[in-house]
py3Dmol code that shows the C-alpha trace and the ligand (Angstrom):
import py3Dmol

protein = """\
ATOM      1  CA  UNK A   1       0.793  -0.488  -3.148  1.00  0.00           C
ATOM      2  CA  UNK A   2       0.207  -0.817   0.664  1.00  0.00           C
ATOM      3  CA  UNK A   3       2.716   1.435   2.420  1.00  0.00           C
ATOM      4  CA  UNK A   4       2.309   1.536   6.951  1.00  0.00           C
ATOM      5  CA  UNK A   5       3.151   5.075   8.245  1.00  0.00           C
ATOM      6  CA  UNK A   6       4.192   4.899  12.113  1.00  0.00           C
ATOM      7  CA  UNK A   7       4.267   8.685  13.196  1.00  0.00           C
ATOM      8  CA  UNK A   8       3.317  10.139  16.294  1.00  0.00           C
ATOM      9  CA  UNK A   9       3.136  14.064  14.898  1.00  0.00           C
ATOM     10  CA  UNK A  10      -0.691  14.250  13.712  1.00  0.00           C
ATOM     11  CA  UNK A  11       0.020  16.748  11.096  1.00  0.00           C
ATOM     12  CA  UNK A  12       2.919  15.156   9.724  1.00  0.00           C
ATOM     13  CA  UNK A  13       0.808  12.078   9.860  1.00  0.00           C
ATOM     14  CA  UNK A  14      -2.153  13.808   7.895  1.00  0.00           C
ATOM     15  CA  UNK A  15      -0.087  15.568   5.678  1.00  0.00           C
ATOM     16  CA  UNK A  16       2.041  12.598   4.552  1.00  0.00           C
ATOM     17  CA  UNK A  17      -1.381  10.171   4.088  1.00  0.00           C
ATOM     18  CA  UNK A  18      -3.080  12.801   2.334  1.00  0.00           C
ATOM     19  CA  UNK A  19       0.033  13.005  -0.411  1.00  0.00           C
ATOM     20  CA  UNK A  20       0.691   9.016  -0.766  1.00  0.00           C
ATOM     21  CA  UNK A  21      -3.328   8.550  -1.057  1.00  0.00           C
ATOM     22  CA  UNK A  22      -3.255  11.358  -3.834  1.00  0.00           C
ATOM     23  CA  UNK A  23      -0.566   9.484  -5.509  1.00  0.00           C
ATOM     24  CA  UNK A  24      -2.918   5.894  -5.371  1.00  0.00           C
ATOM     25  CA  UNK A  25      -0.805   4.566  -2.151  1.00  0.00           C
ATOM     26  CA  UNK A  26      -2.886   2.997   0.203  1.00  0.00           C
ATOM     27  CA  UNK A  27      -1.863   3.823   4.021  1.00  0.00           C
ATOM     28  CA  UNK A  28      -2.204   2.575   7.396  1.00  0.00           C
ATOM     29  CA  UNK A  29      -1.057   4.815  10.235  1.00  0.00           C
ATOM     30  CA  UNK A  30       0.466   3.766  13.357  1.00  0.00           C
ATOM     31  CA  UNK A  31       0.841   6.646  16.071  1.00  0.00           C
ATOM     32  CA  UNK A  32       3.076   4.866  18.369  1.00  0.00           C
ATOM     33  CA  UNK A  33       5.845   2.178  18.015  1.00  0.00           C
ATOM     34  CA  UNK A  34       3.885  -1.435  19.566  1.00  0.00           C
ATOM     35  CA  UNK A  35       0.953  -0.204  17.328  1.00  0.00           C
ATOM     36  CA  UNK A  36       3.801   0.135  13.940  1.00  0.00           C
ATOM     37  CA  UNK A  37       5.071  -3.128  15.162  1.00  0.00           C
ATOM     38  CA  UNK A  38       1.759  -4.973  15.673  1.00  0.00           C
ATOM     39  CA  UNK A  39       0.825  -3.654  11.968  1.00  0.00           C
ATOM     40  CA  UNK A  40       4.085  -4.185  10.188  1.00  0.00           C
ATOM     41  CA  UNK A  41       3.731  -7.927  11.845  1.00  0.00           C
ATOM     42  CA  UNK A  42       0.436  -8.646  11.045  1.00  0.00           C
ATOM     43  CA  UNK A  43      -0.625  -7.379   7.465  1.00  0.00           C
ATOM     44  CA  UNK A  44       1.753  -6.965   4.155  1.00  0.00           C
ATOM     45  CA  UNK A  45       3.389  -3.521   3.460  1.00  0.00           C
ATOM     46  CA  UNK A  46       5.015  -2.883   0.687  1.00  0.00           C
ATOM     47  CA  UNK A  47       7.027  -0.091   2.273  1.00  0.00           C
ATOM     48  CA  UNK A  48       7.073   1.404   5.922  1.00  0.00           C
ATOM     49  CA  UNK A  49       7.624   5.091   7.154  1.00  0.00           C
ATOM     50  CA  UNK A  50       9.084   5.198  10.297  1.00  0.00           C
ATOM     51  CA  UNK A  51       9.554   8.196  12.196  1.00  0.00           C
ATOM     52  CA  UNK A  52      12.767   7.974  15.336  1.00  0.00           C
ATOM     53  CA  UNK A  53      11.104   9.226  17.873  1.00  0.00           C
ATOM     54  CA  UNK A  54       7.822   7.731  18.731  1.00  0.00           C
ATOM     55  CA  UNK A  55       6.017   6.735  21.724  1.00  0.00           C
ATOM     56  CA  UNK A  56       6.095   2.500  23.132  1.00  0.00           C
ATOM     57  CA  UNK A  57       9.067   2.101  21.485  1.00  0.00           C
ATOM     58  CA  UNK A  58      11.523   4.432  19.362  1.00  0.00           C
ATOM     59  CA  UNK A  59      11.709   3.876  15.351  1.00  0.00           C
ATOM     60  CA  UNK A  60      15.384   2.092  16.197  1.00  0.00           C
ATOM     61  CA  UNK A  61      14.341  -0.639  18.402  1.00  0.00           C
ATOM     62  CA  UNK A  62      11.207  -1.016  15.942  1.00  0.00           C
ATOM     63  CA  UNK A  63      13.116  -1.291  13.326  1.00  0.00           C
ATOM     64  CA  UNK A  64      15.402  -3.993  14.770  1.00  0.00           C
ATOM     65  CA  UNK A  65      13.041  -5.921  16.008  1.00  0.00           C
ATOM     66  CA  UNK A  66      11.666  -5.780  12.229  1.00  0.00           C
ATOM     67  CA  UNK A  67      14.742  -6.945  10.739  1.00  0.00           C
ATOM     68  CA  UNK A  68      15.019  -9.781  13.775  1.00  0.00           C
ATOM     69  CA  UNK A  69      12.059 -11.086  12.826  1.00  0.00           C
ATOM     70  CA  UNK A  70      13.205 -11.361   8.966  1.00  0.00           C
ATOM     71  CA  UNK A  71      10.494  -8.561   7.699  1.00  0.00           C
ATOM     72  CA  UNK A  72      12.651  -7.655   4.385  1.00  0.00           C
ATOM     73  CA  UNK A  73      10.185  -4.868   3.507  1.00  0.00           C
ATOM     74  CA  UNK A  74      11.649  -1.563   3.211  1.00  0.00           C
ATOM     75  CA  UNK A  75      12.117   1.209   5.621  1.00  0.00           C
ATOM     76  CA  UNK A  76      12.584   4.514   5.074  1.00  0.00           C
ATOM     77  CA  UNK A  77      13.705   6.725   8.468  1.00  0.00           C
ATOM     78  CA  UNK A  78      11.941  10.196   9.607  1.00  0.00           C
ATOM     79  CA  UNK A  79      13.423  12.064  11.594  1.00  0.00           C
ATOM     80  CA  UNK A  80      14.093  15.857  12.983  1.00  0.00           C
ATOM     81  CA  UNK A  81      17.494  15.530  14.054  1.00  0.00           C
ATOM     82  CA  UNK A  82      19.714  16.268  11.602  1.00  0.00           C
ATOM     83  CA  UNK A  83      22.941  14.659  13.341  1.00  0.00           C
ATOM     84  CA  UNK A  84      25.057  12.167  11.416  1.00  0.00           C
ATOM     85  CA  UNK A  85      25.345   9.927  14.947  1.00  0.00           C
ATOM     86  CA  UNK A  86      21.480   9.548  14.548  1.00  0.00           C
ATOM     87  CA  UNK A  87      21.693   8.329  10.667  1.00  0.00           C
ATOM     88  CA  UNK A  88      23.902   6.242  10.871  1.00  0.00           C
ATOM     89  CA  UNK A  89      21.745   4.291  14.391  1.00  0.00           C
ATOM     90  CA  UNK A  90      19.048   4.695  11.930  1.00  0.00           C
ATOM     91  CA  UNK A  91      20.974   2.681   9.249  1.00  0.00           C
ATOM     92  CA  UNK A  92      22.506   0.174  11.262  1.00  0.00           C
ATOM     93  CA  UNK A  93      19.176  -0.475  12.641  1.00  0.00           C
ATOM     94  CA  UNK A  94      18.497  -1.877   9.356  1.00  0.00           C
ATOM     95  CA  UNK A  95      16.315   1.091   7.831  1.00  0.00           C
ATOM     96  CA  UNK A  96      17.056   1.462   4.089  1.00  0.00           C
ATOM     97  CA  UNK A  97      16.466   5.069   3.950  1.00  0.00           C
ATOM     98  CA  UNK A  98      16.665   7.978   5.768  1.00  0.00           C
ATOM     99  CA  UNK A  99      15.308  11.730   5.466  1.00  0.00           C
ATOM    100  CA  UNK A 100      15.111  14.677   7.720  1.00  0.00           C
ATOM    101  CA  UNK A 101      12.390  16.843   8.488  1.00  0.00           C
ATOM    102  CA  UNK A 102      11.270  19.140   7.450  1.00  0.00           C
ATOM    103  CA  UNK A 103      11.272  17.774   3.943  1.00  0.00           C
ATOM    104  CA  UNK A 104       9.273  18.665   0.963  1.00  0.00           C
ATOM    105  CA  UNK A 105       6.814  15.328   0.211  1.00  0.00           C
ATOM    106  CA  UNK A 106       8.125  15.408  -3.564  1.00  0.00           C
ATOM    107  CA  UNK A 107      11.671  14.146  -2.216  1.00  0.00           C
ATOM    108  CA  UNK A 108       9.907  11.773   0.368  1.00  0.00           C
ATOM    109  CA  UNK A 109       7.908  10.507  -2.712  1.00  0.00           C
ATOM    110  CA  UNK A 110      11.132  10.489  -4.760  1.00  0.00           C
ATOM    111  CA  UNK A 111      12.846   7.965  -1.889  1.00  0.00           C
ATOM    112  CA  UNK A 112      10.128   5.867  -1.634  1.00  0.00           C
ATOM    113  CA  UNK A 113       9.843   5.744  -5.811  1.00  0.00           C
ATOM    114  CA  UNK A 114      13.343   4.878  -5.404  1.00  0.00           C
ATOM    115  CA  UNK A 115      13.076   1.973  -2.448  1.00  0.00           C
ATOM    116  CA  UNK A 116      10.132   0.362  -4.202  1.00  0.00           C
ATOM    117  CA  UNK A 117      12.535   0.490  -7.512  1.00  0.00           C
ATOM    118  CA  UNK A 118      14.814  -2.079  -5.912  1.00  0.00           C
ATOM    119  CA  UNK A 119      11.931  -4.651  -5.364  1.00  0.00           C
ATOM    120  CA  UNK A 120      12.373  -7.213  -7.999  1.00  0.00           C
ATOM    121  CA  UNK A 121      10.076  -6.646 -11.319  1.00  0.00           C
ATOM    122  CA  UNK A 122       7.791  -9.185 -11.017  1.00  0.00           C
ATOM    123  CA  UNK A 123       6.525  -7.222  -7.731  1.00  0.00           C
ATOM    124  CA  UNK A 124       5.955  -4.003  -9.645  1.00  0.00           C
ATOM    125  CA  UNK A 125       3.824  -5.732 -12.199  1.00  0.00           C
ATOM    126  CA  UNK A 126       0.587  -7.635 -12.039  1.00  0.00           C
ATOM    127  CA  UNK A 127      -1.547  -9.322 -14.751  1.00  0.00           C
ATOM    128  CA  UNK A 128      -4.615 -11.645 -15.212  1.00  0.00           C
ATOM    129  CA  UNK A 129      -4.965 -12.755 -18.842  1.00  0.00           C
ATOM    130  CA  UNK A 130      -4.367  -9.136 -21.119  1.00  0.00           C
ATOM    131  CA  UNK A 131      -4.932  -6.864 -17.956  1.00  0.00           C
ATOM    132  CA  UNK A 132      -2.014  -5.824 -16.832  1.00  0.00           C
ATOM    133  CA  UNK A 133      -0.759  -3.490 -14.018  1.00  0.00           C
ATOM    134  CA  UNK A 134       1.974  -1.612 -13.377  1.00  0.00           C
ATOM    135  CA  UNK A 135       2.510  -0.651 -10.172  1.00  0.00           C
ATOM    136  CA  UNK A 136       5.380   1.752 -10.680  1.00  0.00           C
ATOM    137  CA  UNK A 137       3.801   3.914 -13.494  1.00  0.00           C
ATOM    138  CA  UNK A 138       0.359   3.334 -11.773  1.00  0.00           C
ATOM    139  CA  UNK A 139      -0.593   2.241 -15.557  1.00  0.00           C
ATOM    140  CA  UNK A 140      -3.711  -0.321 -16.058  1.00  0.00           C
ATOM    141  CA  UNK A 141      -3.670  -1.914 -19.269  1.00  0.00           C
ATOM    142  CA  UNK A 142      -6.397  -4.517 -21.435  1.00  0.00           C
ATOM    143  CA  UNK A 143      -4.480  -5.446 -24.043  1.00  0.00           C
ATOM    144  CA  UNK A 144      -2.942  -2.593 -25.736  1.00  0.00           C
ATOM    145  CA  UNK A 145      -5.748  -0.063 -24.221  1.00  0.00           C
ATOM    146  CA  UNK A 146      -4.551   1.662 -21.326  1.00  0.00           C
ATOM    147  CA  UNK A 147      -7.655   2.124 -18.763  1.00  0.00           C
ATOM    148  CA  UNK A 148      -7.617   5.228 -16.630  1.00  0.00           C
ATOM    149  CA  UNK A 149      -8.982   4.346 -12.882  1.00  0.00           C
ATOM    150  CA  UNK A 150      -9.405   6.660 -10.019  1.00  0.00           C
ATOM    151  CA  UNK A 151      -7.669   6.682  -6.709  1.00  0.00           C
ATOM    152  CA  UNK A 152      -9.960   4.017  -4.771  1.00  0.00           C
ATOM    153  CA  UNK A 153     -10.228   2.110  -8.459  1.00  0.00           C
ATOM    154  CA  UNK A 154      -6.814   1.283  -8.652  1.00  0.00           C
ATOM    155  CA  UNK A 155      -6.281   0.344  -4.967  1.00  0.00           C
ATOM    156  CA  UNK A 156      -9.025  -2.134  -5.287  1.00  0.00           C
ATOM    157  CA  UNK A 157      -8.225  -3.315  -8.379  1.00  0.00           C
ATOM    158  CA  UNK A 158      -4.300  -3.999  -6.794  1.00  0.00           C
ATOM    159  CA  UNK A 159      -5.682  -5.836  -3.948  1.00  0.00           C
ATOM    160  CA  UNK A 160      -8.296  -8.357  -6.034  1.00  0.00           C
ATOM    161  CA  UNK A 161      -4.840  -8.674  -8.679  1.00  0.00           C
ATOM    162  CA  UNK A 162      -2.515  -9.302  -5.825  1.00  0.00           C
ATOM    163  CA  UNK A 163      -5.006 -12.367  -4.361  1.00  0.00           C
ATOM    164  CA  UNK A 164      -6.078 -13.272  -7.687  1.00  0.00           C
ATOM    165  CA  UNK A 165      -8.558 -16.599  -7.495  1.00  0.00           C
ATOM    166  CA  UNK A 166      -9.337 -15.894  -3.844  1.00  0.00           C
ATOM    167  CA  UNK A 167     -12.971 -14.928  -2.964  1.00  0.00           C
ATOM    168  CA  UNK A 168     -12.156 -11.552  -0.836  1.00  0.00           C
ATOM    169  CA  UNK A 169     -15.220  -9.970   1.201  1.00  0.00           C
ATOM    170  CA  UNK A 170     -16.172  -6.375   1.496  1.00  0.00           C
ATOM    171  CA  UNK A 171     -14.854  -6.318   4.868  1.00  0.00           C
ATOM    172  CA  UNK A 172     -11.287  -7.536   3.753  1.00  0.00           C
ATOM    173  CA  UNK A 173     -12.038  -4.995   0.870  1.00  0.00           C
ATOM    174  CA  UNK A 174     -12.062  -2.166   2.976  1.00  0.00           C
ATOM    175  CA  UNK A 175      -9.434  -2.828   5.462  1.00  0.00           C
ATOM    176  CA  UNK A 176      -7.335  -2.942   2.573  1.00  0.00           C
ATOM    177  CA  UNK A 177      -7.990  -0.117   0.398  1.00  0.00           C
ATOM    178  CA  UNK A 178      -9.591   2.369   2.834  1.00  0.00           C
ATOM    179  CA  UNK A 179      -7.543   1.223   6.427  1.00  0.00           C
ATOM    180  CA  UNK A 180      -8.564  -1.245   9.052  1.00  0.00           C
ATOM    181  CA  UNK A 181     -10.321   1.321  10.924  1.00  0.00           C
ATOM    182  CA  UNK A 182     -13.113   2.653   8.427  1.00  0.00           C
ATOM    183  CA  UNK A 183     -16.932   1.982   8.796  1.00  0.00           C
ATOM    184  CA  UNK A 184     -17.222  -1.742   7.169  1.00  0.00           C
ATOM    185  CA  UNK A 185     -20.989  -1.001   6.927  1.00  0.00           C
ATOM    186  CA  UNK A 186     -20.832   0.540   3.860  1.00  0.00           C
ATOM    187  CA  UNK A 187     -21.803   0.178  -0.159  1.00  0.00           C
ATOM    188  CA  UNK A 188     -18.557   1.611  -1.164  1.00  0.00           C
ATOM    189  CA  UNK A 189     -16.880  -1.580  -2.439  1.00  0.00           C
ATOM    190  CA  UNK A 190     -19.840  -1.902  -4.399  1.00  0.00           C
ATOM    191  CA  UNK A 191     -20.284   0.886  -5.737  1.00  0.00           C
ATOM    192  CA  UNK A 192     -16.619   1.203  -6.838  1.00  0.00           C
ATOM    193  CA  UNK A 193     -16.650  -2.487  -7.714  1.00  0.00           C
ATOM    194  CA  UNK A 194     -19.359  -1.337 -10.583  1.00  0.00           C
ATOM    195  CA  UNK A 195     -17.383   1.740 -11.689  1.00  0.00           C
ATOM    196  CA  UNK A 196     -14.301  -0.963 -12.059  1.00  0.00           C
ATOM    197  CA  UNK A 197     -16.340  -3.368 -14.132  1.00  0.00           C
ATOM    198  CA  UNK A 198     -17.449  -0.874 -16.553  1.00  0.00           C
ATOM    199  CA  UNK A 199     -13.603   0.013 -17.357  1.00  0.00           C
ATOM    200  CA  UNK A 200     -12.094  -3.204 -17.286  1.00  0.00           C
ATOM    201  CA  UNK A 201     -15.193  -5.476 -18.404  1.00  0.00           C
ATOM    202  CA  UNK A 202     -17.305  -3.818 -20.108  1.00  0.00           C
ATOM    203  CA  UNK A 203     -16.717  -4.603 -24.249  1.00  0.00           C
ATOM    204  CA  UNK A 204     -14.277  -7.865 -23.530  1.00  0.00           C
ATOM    205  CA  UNK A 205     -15.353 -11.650 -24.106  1.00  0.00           C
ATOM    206  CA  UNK A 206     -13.728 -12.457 -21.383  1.00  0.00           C
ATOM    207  CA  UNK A 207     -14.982 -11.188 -17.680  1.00  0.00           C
ATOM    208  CA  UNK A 208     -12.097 -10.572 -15.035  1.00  0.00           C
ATOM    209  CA  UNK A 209     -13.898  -9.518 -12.109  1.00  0.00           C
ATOM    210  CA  UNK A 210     -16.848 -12.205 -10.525  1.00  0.00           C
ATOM    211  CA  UNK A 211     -19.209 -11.554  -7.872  1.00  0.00           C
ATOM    212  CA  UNK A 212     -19.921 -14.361  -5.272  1.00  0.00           C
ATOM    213  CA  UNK A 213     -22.806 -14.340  -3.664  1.00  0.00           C
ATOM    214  CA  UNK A 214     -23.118 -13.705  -0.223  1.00  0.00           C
ATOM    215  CA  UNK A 215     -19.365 -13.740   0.034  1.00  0.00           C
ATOM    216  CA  UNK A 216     -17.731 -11.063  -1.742  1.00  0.00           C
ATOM    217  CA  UNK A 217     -15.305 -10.676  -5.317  1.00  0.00           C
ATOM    218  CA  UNK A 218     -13.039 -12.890  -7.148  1.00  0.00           C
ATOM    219  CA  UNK A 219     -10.884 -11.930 -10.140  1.00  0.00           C
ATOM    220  CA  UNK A 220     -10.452 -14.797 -12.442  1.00  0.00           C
ATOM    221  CA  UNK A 221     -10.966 -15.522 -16.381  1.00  0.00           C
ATOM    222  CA  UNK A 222     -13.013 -18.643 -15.952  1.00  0.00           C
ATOM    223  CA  UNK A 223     -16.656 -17.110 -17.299  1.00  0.00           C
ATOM    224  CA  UNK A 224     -19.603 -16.494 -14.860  1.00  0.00           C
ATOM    225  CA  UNK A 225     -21.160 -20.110 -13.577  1.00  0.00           C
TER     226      UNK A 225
END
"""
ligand_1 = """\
1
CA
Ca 7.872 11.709 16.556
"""
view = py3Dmol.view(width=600, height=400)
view.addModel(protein, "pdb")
view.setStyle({"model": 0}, {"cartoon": {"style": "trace"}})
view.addModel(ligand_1, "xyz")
view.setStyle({"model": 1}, {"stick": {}})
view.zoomTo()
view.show()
């Protein structure tokens, strides 16, 4: 799952990533408001963290402008004041969720658990043929074996799932899994593309994940041409 974190406070910033990324979210930071909005506008989140007060434009007018433009994703509000005036702004903005800092990151993971909950089902689970992910319980599944994937593994593995059939390239790869701003130059995908073959392919008649050449990786069930 693809979550967009617009905070300004570095070590808030940092401290949230470093939890979601631990618990297989992939993040994309924002440090000021027309950067959140540019982000939230451009690429597919499947949650956003918005903190109130941010530079370019405060988390409330962001979060109208959001909703204006018919983004249904949902929000959950940061903020440090504590003042029911500011909640309620936050609300009516059209946030879904609200939580004041400081906060321990087991209740913000808790909220956002709880946000993604009200998504309908067939968003929290993906499948090609007998693979089958659930996005929820971070559980990967060939038929009835469960497959155990690291972080990066599973984030990948999300992505190809989610544009199942569609060639993707490294470079799409990365943004995606590892943030728009990481060095594309890199064997990474690769590398983690083999470690992902040998869980999920490895053993099966049927191969899910296909390598086009000079392009990049396509999950499908159609055998190798
Ligand atoms: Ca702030």
């Amino acid at each position: 799952m693809r979550i967009l974190l617009v905070e300004d406070e570095q070590n808030v910033a940092a401290f949230i990533r470093k939890g979601l990324e631990e618990e297989f979210y992939a993040v994309d930071m924002a440090e000021d408001g027309k950067e959140g909005l540019s982000l939230a506008t451009s690429r597919e989140y499947d949650l956003i963290i918005l903190d109130l007060m941010l530079p370019e434009m405060g988390g409330i007018e962001l979060c109208k402008r959001l909703r204006a433009a018919g983004l249904k994703t949902p929000i959950l509000m940061l903020t440090a004041l504590d003042s029911v005036g500011k909640k309620v702004e936050g609300l009516e903005s059209g946030a879904d969720d609200y939580l004041t800092k400081p906060f321990a990151f087991s209740e913000l993971l808790a909220r956002i658990k709880a946000l993604l909950r009200r998504i309908p089902d067939s968003i929290n689970e993906l499948g090609l043929g007998d693979l089958r992910v659930d996005l929820l319980s971070r559980r990967v599944y060939r038929g009835d074996k469960e497959i155990v994937l690291t972080q990066k593994g599973f984030a990948i593995l999300e992505y190809l799932l989610r544009n199942k059939g569609r060639v993707l390239t490294r470079t799409q790869i990365i943004e995606n899994v590892w943030g728009y701003n990481h060095d594309p130059h890199t064997n990474v995908v690769d590398v983690h593309i083999k470690f992902l073959r040998e869980k999920i392919d490895t053993g099966y008649p049927k191969r899910i994940i296909h390598t086009v050449r000079g392009a990049g990786y396509v999950l499908k069930l159609e055998d190798d041409q």
